[in-house]
N, C-alpha and C positions, 0 to 999 in steps of 0.2 A: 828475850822471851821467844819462845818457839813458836810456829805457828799454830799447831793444834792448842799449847795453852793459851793464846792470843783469844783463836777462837773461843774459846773455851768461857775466856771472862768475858769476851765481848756480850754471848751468849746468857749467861746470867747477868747480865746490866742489864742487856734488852729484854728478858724473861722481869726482873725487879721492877724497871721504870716502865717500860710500855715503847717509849720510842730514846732513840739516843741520837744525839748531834756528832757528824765527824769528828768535831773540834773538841767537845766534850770528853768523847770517847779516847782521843788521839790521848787529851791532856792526862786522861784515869790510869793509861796502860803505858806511857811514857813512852810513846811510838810517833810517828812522825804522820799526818793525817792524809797523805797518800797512801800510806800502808793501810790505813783505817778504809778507807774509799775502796780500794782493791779488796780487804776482806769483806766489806759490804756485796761488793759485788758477787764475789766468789759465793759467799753464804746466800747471797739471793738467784744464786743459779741453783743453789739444794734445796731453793724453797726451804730455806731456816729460818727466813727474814723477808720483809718487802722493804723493795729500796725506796728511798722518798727523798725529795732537792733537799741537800745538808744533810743525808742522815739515813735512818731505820726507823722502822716498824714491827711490831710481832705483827704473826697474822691474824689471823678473829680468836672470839674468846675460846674457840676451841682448838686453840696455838698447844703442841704438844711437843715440850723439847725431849729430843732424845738423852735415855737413860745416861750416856756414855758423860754427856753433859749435864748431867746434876748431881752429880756425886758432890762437889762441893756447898749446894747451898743449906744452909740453916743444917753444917753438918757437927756439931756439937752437940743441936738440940736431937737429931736423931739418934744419933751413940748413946745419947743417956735414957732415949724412950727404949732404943732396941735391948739396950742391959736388964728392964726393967721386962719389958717382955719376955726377952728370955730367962730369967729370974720363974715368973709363971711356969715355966715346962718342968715337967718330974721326968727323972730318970724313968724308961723305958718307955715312953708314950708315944702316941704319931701323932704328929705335929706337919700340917699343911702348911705353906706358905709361898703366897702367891709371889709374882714382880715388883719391882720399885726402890729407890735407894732405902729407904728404909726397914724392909724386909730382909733388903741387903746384909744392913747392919744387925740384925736379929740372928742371922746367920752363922754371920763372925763372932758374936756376941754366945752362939751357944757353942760355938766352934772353939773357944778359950775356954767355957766352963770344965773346971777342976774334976766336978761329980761327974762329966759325962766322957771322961776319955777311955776309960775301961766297959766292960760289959757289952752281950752279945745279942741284938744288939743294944748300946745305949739308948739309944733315940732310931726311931724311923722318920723321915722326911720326906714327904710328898710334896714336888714341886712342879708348875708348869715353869718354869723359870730357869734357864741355859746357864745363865752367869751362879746362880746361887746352886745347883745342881754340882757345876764346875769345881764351885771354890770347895763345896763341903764330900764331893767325890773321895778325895785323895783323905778322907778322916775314914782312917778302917771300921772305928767305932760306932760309924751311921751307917742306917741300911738307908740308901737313896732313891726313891721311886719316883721317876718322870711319866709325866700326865702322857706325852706323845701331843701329836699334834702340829701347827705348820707356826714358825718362828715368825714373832711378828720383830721386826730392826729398831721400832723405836723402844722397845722393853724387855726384849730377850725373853719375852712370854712365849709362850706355844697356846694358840686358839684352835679353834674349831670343832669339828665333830668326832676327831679321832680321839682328841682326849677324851669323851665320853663313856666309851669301851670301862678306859682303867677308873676315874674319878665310881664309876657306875659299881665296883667291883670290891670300894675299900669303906673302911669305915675311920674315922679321926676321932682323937680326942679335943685336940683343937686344931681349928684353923684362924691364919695371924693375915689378917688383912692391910696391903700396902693398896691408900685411896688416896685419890689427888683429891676430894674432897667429902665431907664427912656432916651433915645437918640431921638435927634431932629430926625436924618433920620429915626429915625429903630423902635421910637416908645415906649411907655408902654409896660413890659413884665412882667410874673410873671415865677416859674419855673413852675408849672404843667400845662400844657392844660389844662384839667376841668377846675381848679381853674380862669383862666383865660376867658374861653369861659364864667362864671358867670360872671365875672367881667362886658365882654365886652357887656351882657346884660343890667346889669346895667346904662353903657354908653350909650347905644341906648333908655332907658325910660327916659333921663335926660333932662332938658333943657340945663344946662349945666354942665362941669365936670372940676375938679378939681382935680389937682394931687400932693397928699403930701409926699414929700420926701426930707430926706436929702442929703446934696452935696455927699455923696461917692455914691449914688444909679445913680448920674445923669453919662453922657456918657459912658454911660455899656448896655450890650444888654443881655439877658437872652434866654431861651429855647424857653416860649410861648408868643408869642404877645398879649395883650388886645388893643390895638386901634393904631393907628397913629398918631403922635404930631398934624395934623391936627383936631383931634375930643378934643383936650386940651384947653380947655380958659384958665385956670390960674395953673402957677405952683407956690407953693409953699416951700421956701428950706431954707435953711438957708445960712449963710453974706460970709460962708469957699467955697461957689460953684463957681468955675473955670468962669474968665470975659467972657472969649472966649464960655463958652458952654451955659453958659446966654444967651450971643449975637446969638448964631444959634436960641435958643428955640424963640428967642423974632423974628427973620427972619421965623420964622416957622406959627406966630403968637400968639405964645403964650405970655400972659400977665404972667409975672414972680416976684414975691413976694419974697424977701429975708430978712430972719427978724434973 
């Protein structure tokens, strides 16, 4: 195992559990627990991690692991929210869509759809988002407009005030919200303010908006608000999401999708 993948799992154990034991961890990744103790270390000089006797820690609950590092979790249940979102888009629309693996996946997901590989254009896409800008550039098919803006490293989002110019300038039919966490009362959140204050630009040029996330993101409330379940038409999640927090989203009036 290489060491970026090393890292990589190490990273989502400690994002899963909360703290990990060397010996633990040595035994999960089938490496020998000096290697483990070394990438403890290594990782807790990027400030990824806090070192602790025998072991790790994340760091407080507003621990934000970098994008690059979560492509793999709960990525099945994403693939089949992102299908189902993107299924929602009609040929010729614009379509926003912010950062996060899951948005990621909505991406790719209209990036294979059949109906949209012809026509001028098929889709428009407004993104602040580098990587998803990236992968759907190279589709002749989409017209691709970037927010502008200053790159933030752990999301490949673009914040600030420059994106206000263009976000100021367009109108959406929808916008597809990627949120680390999602409550009837409390709302859409992301952890950074900037990253959110784009978001909730976004939401305000949309006709309407749509929020993709899996069941562990739903009754969780995070640092920065992007909207209230009231500015939500349809959430999208997958079949593992709690009846009872359905049932509030759907009292909230939110149309709720579980695939």
């Amino acid at each position: 195992m290489s060491r970026d993948a090393r890292w990589k799992a190490l990273l989502e154990l400690l994002v899963e559990h909360g703290r990990l034991e060397v010996e633990e961890a040595a035994a999960d990744l089938g490496v020998s627990a000096a290697t483990i103790r070394r990438d403890f270390d290594q990782l807790a000089e990027q400030q990824m991690l806090v070192r602790t006797r025998g072991g790790a820690v994340v760091h407080g609950v507003s621990y934000e692991l970098p994008l690059r590092y979560k492509t793999a979790r709960r990525a099945s249940e994403k693939q089949r929210v992102a299908k189902a979102v993107a299924d929602l888009v009609a040929p010729g629309e614009a379509v926003g869509l912010t950062g996060g693996t899951t948005t990621t996946e909505v991406a790719r997901a209209l990036a294979v759809r059949g109906d949209l590989s012809t026509g001028a254009p098929a889709l428009t896409v407004v993104t602040n988002a580098l990587n998803i800008a990236n992968e759907l550039a190279v589709r002749p098919q989409f017209k691709i407009v970037v927010t502008g803006g200053v790159a933030r490293p752990q999301s490949y989002e673009l914040i600030g005030p420059l994106a206000d110019g263009v976000l100021g300038q367009i109108t959406l039919d929808v916008a597809v919200l990627g949120v680390v966490a999602f409550d009837a009362g409390h709302g859409a959140a992301a952890h950074d303010e900037a990253e959110a204050a784009i978001n909730r630009l976004l939401c305000e040029r949309a006709e309407r908006v749509v929020v993709a996330a899996d069941s562990s993101k739903l009754g969780r409330r995070a640092f920065a608000r992007i909207c209230g379940a009231d500015l939500v038409d349809t959430l999208v999640t997958d079949t593992a999401a709690d009846q009872e927090t359905v049932r509030a989203f759907e009292e909230a009036g939110v149309q709720v999708l579980t695939v």
